[in-house]
C-alpha positions as CSV (number, residue, x, y, z in Angstrom):
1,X,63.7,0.1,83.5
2,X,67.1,0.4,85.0
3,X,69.7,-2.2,84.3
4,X,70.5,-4.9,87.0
5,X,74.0,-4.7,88.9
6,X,75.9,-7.8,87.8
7,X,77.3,-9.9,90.5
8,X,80.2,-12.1,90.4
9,X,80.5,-14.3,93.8
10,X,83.8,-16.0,94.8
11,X,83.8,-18.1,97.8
12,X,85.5,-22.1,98.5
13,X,82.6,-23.1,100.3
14,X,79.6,-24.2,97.8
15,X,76.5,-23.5,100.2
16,X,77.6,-19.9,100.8
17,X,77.4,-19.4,97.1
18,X,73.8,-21.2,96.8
19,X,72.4,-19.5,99.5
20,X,73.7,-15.9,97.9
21,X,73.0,-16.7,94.6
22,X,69.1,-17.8,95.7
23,X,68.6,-14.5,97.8
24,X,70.4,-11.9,95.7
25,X,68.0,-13.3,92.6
26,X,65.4,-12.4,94.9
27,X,65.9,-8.6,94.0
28,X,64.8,-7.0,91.5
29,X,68.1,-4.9,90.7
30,X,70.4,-7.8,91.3
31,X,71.6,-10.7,88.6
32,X,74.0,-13.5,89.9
33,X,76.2,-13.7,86.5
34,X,78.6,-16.5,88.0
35,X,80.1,-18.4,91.2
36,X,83.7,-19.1,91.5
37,X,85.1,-21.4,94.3
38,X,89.3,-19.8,94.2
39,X,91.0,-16.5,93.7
40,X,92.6,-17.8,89.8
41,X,89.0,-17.9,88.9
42,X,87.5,-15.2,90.3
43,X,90.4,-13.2,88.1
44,X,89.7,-15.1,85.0
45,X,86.1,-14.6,85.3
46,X,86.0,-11.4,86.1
47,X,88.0,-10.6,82.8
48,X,85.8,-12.5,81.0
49,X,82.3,-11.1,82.1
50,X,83.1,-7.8,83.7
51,X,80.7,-7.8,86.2
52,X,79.8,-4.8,87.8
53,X,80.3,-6.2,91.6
54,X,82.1,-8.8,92.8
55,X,81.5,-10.5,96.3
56,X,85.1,-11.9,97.5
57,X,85.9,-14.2,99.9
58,X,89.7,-13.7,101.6
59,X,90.2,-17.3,102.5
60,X,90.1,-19.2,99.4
61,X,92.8,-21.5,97.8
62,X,95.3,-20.9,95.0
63,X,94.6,-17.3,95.4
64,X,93.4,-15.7,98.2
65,X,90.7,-13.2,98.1
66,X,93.5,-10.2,98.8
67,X,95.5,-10.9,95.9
68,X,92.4,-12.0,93.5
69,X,91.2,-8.1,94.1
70,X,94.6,-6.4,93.6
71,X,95.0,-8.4,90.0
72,X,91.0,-8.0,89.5
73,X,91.4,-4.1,90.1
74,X,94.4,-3.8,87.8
75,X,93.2,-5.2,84.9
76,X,89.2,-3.7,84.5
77,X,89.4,-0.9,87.7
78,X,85.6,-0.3,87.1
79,X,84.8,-3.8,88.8
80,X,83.4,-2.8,92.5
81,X,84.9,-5.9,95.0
82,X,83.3,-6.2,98.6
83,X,85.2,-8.0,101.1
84,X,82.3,-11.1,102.8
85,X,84.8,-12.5,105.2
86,X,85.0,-14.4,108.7
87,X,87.7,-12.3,109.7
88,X,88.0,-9.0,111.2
89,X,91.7,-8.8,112.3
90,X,93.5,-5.3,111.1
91,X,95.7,-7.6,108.6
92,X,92.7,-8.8,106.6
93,X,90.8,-5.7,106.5
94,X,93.8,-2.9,106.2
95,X,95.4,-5.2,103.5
96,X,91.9,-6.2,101.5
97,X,91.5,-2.2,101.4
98,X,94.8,-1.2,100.6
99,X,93.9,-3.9,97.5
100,X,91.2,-1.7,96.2
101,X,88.3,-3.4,97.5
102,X,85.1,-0.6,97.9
103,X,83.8,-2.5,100.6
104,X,84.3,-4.9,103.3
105,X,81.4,-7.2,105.6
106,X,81.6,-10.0,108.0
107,X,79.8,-13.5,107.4
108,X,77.7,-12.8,110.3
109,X,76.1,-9.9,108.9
110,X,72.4,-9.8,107.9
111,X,71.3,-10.4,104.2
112,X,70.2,-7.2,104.1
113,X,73.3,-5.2,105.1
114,X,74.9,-7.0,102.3
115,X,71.9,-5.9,99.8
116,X,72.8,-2.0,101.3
117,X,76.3,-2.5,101.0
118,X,76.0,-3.5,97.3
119,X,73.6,-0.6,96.3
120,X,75.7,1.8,98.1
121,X,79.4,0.5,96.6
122,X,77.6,0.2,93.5
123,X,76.9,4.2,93.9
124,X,80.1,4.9,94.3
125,X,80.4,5.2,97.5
126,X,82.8,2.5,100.5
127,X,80.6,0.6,102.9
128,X,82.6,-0.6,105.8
129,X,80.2,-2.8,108.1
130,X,80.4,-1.4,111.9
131,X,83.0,-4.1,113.9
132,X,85.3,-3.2,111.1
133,X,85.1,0.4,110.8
134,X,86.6,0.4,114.5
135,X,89.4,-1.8,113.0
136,X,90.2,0.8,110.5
137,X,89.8,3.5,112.5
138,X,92.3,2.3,115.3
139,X,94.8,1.0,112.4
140,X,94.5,4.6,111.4
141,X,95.4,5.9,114.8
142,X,97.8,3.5,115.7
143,X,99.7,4.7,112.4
144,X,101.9,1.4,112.4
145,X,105.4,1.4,113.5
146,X,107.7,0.9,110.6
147,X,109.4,-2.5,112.2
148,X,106.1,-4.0,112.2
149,X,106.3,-5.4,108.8
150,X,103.7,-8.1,107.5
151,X,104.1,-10.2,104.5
152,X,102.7,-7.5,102.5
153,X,105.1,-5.3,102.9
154,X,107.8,-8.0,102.8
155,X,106.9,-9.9,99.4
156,X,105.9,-9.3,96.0
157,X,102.4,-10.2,94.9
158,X,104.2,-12.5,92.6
159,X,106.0,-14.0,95.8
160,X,102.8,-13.7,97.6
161,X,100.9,-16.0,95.2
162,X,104.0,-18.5,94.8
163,X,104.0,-18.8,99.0
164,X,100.6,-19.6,98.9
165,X,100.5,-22.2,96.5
166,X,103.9,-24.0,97.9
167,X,102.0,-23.8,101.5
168,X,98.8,-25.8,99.9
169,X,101.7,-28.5,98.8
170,X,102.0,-27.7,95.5
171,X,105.2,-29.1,93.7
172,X,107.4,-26.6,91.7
173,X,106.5,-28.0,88.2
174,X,102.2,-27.6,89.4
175,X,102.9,-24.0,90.5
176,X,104.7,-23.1,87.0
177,X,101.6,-24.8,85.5
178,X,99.4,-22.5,87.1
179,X,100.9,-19.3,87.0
180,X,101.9,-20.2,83.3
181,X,105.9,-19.4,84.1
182,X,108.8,-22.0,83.8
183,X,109.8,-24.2,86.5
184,X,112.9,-22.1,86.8
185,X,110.8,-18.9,87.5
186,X,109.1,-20.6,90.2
187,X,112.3,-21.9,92.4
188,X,114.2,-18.3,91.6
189,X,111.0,-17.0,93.7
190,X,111.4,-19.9,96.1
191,X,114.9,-19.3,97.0
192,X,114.1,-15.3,97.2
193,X,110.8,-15.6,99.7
194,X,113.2,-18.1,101.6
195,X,115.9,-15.4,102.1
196,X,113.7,-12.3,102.7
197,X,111.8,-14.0,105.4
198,X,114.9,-15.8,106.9
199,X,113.1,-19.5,106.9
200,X,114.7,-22.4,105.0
201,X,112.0,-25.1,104.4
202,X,108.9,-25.8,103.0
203,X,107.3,-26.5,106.5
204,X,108.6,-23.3,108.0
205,X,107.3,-21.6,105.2
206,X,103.9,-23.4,104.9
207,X,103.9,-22.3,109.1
208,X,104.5,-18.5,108.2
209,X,101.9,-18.7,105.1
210,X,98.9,-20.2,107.8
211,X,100.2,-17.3,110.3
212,X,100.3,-14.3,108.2
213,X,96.7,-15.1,106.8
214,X,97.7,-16.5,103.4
215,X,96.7,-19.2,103.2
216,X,94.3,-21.5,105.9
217,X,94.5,-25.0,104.5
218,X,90.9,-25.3,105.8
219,X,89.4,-25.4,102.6
């Protein structure tokens, strides 16, 4: 009998994860090992268990679903991550692939392109559903200018994660809590995101964050 893939899924919003959970148990090949609701636990848990697959949400707080797969992929690179998001703008998907993710689907797919997707990123192949192939394909074509730079490009992942978690209102001493630095650490990287991107307040940053996809503060 062959072995069941072992799924992590990582999503904010509970009934997404009930509703997967109950219909991936369905199959026979599939075990639902754990649910996460932010990106700091889908990394933690992921080190933990090693699940073969992990279902990722982008939009989730703390630590988005783009940075939870880049730290996921660089500690245990075995772990397959596919992308189950409501978005299919070029930022999202180019970035969530250049993050190592082996696959990428909108919510509005059927159940059952997200049991093909697993079996075939579980082979070791990429599934791409078909709305964002096209995205990747023109991203490809357009070959982006080099002035177009996107917070990607501009910040660090550690600068990344400390953005997100000032945007969500976090205060300084909370933030060095989480990411297990000092308080010091935190407003060194405060004062550096403030001067590469030019902006020089919390509300001007927490507008840049919600623009460039970082964070949504709709959770």
């Amino acid at each position: 009998m062959s072995l069941s893939m072992r799924i992590l899924l990582a999503d904010d919003h509970k009934i997404i994860r009930e509703g997967l959970r109950s219909l991936l148990q369905k199959q026979s090949d599939m075990e639902v090992v754990d649910e996460v609701q932010d990106g700091i636990s889908a990394v933690r848990v992921s080190e933990k268990l090693r699940p073969d697959i992990v279902i990722m949400d982008i939009g989730m707080p703390d630590l988005n679903g783009i940075e939870a797969t880049r730290q996921i992929l660089a500690r245990t690179s075995d772990i397959k991550v596919i992308a189950l998001s409501m978005h299919s703008d070029k930022r999202f998907v180019v970035e969530m692939l250049k993050a190592g993710a082996s696959g990428y689907l909108l919510k509005d797919c059927a159940f059952e392109e997200l049991v093909g997707a697993i079996r075939t990123v579980s082979s070791g192949h990429m599934y791409l559903s078909q709305k964002v192939t096209g995205v990747v394909v023109n991203e490809y074509l357009n070959n982006r200018s080099g002035n177009d730079s996107t917070v990607y490009d501009l910040l660090t992942p550690r600068e990344r994660e400390v953005l997100q978690l000032l945007a969500e209102g976090n205060a300084t001493k909370m933030i060095a809590s989480i990411l297990n630095v000092s308080t010091k650490t935190v407003e060194t990287h405060r004062k550096q995101i403030m001067k590469k991107l030019g902006l020089s307040s919390i509300a001007e940053l927490t507008k840049y964050a919600i623009k460039e996809g970082i964070t949504s503060l709709d959770h």
